[in-house]
C-alpha positions in Angstrom: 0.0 0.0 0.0 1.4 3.3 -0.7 2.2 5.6 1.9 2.4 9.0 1.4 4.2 11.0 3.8 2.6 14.2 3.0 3.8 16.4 5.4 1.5 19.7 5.5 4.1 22.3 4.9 2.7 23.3 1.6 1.3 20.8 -0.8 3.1 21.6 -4.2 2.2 20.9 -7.6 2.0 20.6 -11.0 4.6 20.3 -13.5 6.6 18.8 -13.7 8.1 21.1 -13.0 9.2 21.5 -8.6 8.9 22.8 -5.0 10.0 25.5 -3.0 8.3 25.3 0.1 8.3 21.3 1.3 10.0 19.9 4.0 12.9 18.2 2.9 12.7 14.5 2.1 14.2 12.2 4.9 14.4 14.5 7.6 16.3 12.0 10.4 16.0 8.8 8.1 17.9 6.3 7.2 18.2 4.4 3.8 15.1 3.5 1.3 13.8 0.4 0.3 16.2 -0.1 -2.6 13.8 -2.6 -4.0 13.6 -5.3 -1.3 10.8 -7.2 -0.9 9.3 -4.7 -3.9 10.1 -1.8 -1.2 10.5 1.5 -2.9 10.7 4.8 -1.9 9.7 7.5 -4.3 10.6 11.1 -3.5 8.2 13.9 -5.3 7.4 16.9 -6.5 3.8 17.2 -6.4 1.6 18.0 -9.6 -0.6 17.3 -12.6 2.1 16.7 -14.9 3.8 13.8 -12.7 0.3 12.1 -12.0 0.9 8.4 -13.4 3.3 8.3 -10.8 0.7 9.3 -8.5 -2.5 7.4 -9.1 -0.6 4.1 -9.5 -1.6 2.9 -6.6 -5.2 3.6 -6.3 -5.4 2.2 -9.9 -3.8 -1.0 -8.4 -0.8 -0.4 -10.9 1.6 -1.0 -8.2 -0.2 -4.0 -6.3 0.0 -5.7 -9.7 3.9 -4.9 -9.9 4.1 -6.6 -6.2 5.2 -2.8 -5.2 5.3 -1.5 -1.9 6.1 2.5 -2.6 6.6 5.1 -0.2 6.7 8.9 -1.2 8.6 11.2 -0.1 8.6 15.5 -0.6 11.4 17.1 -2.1 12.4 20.4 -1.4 14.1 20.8 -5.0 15.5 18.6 -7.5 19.1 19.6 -6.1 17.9 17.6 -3.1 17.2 14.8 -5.0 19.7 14.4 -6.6 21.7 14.1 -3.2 18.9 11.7 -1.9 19.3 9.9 -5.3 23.0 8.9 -4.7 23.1 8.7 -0.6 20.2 6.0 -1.1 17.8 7.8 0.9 15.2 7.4 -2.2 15.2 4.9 -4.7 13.6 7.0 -7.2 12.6 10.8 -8.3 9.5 12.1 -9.9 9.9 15.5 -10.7 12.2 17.0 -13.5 15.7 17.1 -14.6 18.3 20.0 -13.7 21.5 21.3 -13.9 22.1 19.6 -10.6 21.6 16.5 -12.2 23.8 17.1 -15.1 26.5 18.2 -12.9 26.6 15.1 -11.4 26.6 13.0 -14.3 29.3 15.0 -15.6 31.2 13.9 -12.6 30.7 10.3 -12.9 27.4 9.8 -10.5 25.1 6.6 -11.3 21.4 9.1 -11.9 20.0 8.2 -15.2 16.3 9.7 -16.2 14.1 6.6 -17.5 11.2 8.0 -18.2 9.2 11.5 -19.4 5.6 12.1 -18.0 3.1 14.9 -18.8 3.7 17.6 -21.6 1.4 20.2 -22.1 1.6 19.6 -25.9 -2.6 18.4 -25.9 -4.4 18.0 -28.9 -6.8 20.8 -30.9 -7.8 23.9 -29.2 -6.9 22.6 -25.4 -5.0 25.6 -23.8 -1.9 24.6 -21.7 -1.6 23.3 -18.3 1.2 25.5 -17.4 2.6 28.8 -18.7 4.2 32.5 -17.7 1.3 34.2 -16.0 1.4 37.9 -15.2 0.3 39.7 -12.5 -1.7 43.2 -12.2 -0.8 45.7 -14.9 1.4 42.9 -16.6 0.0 42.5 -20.0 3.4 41.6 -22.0 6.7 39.9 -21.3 7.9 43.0 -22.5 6.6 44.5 -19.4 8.8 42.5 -16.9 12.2 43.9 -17.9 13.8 43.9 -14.5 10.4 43.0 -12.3 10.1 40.1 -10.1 9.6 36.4 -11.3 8.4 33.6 -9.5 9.7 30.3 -10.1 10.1 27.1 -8.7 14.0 27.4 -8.2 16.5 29.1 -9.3 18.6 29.0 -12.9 19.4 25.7 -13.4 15.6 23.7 -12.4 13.6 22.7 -15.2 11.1 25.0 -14.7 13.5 28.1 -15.3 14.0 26.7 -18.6 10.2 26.8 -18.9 10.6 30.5 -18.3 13.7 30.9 -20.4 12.0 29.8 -22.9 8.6 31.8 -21.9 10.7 34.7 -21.5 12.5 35.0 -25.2 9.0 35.0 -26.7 9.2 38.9 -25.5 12.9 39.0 -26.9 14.5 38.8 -22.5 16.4 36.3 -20.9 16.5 34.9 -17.7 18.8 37.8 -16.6 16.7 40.7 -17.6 14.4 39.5 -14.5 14.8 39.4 -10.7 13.7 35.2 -10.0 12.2 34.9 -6.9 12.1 31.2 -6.3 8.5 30.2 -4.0 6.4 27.2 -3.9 3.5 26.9 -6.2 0.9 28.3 -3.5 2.9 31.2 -2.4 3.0 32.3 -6.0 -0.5 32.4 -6.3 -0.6 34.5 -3.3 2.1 36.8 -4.6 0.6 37.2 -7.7 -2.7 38.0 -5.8 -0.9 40.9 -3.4 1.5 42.3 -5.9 4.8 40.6 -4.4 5.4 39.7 -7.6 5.2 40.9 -11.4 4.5 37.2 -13.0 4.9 33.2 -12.3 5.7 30.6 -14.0 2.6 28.4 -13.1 1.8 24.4 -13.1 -2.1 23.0 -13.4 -4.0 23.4 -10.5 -2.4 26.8 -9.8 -2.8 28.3 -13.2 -6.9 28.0 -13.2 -6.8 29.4 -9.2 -5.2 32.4 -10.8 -7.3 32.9 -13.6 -10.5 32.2 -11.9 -9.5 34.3 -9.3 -9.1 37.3 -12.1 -5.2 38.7 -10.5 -3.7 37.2 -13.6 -3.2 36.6 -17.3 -1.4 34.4 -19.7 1.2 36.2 -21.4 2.4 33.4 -23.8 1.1 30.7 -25.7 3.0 28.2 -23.4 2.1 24.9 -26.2 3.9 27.3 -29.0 6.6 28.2 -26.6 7.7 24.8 -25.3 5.0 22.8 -26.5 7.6 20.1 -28.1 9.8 20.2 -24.3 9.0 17.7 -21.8 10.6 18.4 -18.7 8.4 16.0 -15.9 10.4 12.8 -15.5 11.3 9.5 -13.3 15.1 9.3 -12.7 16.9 6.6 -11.0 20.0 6.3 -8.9 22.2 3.2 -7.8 19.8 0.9 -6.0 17.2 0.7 -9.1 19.6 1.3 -12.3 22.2 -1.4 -10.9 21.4 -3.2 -7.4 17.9 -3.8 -8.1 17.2 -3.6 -11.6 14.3 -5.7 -11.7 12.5 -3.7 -9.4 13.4 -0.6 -11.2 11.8 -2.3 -14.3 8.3 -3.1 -12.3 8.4 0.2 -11.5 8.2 1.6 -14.9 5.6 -0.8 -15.5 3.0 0.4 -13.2 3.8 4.7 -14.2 3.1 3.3 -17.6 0.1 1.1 -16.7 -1.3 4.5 -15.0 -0.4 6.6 -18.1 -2.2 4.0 -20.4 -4.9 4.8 -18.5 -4.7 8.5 -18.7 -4.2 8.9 -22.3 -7.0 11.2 -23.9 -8.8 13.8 -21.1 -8.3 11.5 -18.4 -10.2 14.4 -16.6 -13.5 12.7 -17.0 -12.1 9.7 -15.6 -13.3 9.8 -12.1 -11.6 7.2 -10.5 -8.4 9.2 -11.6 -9.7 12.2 -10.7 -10.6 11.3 -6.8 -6.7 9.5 -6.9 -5.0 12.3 -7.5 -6.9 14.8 -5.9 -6.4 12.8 -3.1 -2.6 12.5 -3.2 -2.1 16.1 -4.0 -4.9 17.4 -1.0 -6.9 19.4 -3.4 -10.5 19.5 -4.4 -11.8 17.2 -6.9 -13.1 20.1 -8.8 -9.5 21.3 -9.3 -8.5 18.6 -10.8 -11.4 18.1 -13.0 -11.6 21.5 -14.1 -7.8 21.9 -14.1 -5.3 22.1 -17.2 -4.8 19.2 -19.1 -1.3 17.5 -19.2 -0.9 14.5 -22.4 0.7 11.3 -21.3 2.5 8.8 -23.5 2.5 5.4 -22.0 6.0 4.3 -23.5 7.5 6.8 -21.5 9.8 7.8 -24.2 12.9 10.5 -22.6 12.5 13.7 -25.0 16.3 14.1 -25.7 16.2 17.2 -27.0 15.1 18.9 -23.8 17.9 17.8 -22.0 20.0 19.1 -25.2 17.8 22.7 -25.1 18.0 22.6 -21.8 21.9 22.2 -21.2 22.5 24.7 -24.0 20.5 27.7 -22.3 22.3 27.0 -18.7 25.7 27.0 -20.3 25.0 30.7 -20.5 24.7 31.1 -17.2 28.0 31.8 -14.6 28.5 28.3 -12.6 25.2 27.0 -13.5 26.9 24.3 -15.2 29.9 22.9 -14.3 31.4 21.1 -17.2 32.4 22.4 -20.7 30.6 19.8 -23.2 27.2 19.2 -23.7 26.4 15.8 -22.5 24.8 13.2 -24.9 21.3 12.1 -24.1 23.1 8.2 -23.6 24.8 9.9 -20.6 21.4 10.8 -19.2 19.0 8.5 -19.8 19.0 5.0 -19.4 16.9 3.5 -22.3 17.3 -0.2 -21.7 15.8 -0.4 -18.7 12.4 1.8 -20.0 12.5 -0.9 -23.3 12.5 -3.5 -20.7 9.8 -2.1 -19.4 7.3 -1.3 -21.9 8.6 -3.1 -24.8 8.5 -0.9 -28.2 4.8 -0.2 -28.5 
């Protein structure tokens, strides 16, 4: 049965993309299940675009895998990362970083073995997530040196969501002051003016556009509509000490994602699951953004490549000359021994 340590510090979401504001994963404890006895410990960002992960359990995905999975919140994918390689969690379901690549560049065992949500849905669907501005913010023109919200600083995946967001209005991530907050504090500085714009994730997007205190300012599907930046990654116990367990792992996030291909939001056993897990109303979900889910869990390369190339321009984001190749990054085997070649 999974148990999710949801610690009430602030419940994050969407996104793929990260947290600010959750208490660190593993506060006092020791080593995670490493795939014993189908023991795994997850750790999390929480949100929409990472839900497979997430409803996997009450879609009896990971009974049928013989999984035992524990969750754990992460502070920030730099905190994975270090979680990742200490053994405190077997597994990460957020997004990639420079933190990561780092790493890797240094010779730690963290491959990425699967890509979740993408807000690139089909027909007139708008986006999940985008760059959302504040009062009196009509254009990304208009933040030239204003404040920015973000989950993290340069170097998490969702500053290359706002990289990206940003250029559409000829800036960089430079030209703005990022204030790095948790997905709910965001939506309350966007509500009291403590900041000029956010980069928001589904649920948080609709609270601020229902709530009338903000706007989209980019069409975020023609922005980074081809990116896919929510992901599983692995370290040591599942890519080499347990592989097998890493494996039935990747088979129950795809069962899920199977399950919530098309507008899964009409599914209502998926809709009470992951409202659940993420502690906000059904109605949120339901009526939330709509994230697309391909159930071979294919690793969108060229993200890592994009992403890599814009932190290179950034003073010690990245610690390594060369762009590393995807192979260095992503462990394919294991998600082709998972789901086959469908």
């Amino acid at each position: 049965m999974t148990r999710a340590l949801l610690r009430r510090a602030t419940a994050l979401a969407l996104i793929l993309v990260g947290a600010m504001a959750l208490a660190a994963c593993g506060d006092g404890g020791g080593a995670a299940g490493g795939g014993k006895d189908g023991a795994v410990t997850v750790g999390y960002i929480s949100g929409a675009a990472l839900a497979p992960a997430f409803v996997a359990e009450d879609l009896g995905c990971y009974r049928e895998q013989g999984l035992d999975v524990t969750f754990e919140p992460i502070n920030n994918p730099a905190d994975a990362v270090a979680f990742l390689s200490s053994g405190k969690i077997d597994a990460y379901v957020g997004s990639p970083s420079a933190g990561m690549f780092n790493q890797v560049a240094r010779g730690a065992d963290l491959k990425l073995v699967a890509s979740l949500g993408s807000v690139n849905t089909p027909g007139d669907e708008p986006a999940p997530s985008g760059l959302f501005g504040g009062k009196g913010v009509t254009r990304v023109e208009d933040l030239r040196g204003k404040r920015v919200a973000s989950l993290g600083t340069v170097g998490t995946a969702t500053s290359f969501l706002l990289g990206t967001s940003l250029a559409e209005g000829g800036l960089g991530l430079t030209d703005v002051e990022i204030v790095p907050l948790s997905l709910p504090d965001m939506t309350e500085a966007l509500r009291n003016g403590g900041v000029a714009a956010a980069l928001l994730v589904a649920p948080y997007t609709q609270k601020v556009v229902e709530g009338g205190f903000a706007t989209a300012l980019v069409d975020a599907k023609a922005a980074y509509g081809k990116e896919t930046t929510s992901a599983v990654m692995y370290g040591p116990a599942l890519l080499e000490k347990n592989r097998e367990a890493g494996v039935a792992y990747l088979k129950a996030v795809a069962c899920a994602a199977e399950r919530m291909a098309g507008d899964w939001r009409e599914d209502q056993e998926i809709v009470t699951a992951l409202a659940k897990f993420m502690k906000v109303p059904e109605e949120t979900v339901s009526g939330g953004g709509l994230y697309a889910f391909d159930p071979t869990l294919t690793v969108n390369a060229g993200t890592l490549t994009a992403m890599q190339e814009m932190f290179r321009d950034y003073k010690e984001t990245l610690n390594y000359d060369k762009i590393l190749a995807p192979e260095k990054l992503v462990d394919e085997q294991i998600r082709l021994d998972a789901v086959g070649t469908r």
